[in-house]
Each structure stands twice: as structure tokens, then as C-alpha cells.
N, C-alpha and C positions, 0 to 999 in steps of 0.2 A: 295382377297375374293370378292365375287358378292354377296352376300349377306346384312343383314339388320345391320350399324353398327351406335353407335353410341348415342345422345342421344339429343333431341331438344325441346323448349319446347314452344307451340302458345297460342296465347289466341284464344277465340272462339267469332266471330261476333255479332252483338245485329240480324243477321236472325239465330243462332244455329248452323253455320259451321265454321270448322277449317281447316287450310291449312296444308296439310301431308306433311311432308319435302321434298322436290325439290328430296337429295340421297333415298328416298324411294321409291319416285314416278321411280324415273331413274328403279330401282331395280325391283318391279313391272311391267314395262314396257319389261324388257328385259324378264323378264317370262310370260309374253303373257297373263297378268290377266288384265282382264278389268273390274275396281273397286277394289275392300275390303274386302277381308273376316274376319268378326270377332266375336269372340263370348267370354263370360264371361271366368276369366281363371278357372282354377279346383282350382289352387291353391294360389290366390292372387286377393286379391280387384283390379285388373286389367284387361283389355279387350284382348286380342289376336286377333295380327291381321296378314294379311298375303293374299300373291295369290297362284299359282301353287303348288310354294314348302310346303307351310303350307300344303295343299291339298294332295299332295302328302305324307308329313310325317303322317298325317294323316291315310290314308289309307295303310301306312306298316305298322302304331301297329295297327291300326283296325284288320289288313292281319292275325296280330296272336291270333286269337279268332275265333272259329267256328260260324257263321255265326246266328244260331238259339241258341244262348248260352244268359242269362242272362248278361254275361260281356259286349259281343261286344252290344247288346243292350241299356244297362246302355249308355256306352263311345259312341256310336252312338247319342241318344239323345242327351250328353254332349256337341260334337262337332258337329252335325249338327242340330238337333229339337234347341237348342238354340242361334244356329247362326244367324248371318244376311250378307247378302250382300248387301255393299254400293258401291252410283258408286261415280266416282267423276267426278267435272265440271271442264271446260276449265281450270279455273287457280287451279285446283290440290286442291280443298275444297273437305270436306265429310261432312255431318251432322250425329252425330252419334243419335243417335235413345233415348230416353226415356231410356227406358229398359239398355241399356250398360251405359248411364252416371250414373244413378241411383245406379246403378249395382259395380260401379267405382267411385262413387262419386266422380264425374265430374259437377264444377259447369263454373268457367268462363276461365281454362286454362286447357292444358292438356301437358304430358311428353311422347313423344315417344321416346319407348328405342328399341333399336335395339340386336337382337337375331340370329343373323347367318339367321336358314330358316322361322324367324317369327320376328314381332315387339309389344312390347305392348304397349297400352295406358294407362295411369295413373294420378292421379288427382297429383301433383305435391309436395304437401307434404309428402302423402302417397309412393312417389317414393322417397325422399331423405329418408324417415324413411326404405324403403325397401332394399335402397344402400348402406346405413350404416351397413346392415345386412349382404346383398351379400358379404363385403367387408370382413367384421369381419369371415365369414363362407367360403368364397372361401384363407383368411389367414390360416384357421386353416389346411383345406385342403392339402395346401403346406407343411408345418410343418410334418417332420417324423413321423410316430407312433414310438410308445416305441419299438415295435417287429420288424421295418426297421431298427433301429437304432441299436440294437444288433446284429442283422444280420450284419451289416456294420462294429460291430466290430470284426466278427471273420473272 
């Protein structure tokens, strides 16, 4: 996979930057993004962050919503009016912004977790309290329903 995997977790400098993981940056690099896209997620005290491919995912569910529609508007704002793009410096630092740590409550470390064509950032408790969930919700997941299971028996 070339994509964003994985999970790591920095503190943040006494100037307000943190060093993106070395495998993200690589990843990033091979997709031709210069810098960070990130913006608040929809659905979790966490940041989303990402280059081309977020960008691109982006714009195919945008793709299915007509143009002048209150939806793609809405999710327009969401993913772009509330964005930000960060660059990063020689040794692979970003400062995230006010607005996203606040947002994330992010005070002096941060969790990048990694999502195939995106990664997020997370204040580091709030991501174990999140993984706990993923784990417990992606088990259930596995687990037959009642109506596979009868199927299976005839």
C-alpha cells in the first residue's frame, strides 16, 4: 500500500511545530503535494489531513452533488472554507494553526494515525479513547449477523 499507514505520536516544540512522520512525509512526497492539507473532521474531535489523494477523494463525493445544490455547498464549506494549507520546513515540521488545535484539542503532543488516502491528527488521549472504539466497532463488524448465519445454515 502507498498510502498513509500506521500511527505515531510527537510532541510539539516550545515555537508550536511538530515533526510529521518521516512514512508520511515519504507518502506526501510521492503524491506531488507540497505541504498539508487539513481541516477539522466532520466527525471526530480530530484534524484531517492529507495531499493529492485527500484532494482528489474529496472531489469525487463532491463530483456527486449538483453543483448549485445546498448539499455540495454545505460539504464545500466543510472541506474547503474550513481548511488550511500548511507547508512544511526542511526537517519535515508543520505548525498547526490556532484554529485546528483548538478545534482538536491539541495541547503539547499530537497522534498521527494513518487512513489509506488521508491521516489524522489527534490530541493523544482522545485517540486512545477513539481506538478503543474503532476496535470494539470494526470487532462487531466481523461477527455474523443473525441472517448470515442462518443462511449459512441451510
Amino acid at each position: 500500500m502507498s498510502g498513509f499507514v500506521s500511527r505515531y505520536t510527537n510532541r510539539i516544540d516550545r515555537k508550536g511545530r511538530v515533526s510529521v512522520p518521516a512514512a508520511f512525509r515519504q507518502v506526501l512526497t510521492r503524491d506531488g503535494f507540497d505541504g498539508l492539507y487539513c481541516y477539522p473532521s466532520l466527525d471526530m474531535k480530530a484534524v484531517d489531513a492529507g495531499g493529492n489523494g485527500l484532494l482528489a477523494e474529496i472531489e469525487r463525493r463532491l463530483g456527486k452533488f449538483d453543483p448549485f445544490t445546498e448539499e455540495h455547498d454545505y460539504l464545500s464549506t466543510a472541506f474547503y472554507g474550513l481548511s488550511e494549507r500548511l507547508s512544511m520546513d526542511a526537517e519535515g515540521r508543520i505548525g498547526l494553526t490556532s484554529t485546528l488545535l483548538d478545534f482538536a484539542g491539541i495541547t503539547e503532543e499530537v497522534t498521527f494515525v494513518g487512513q489509506g488516502y488521508k491521516f489524522q491528527i489527534w490530541e493523544p488521549g482522545r485517540y486512545a479513547e477513539h481506538e478503543a472504539e474503532a476496535r470494539r466497532r470494526a470487532l462487531a463488524l466481523r461477527r455474523p449477523t443473525p441472517r448470515a448465519e442462518a443462511e449459512g445454515a441451510t
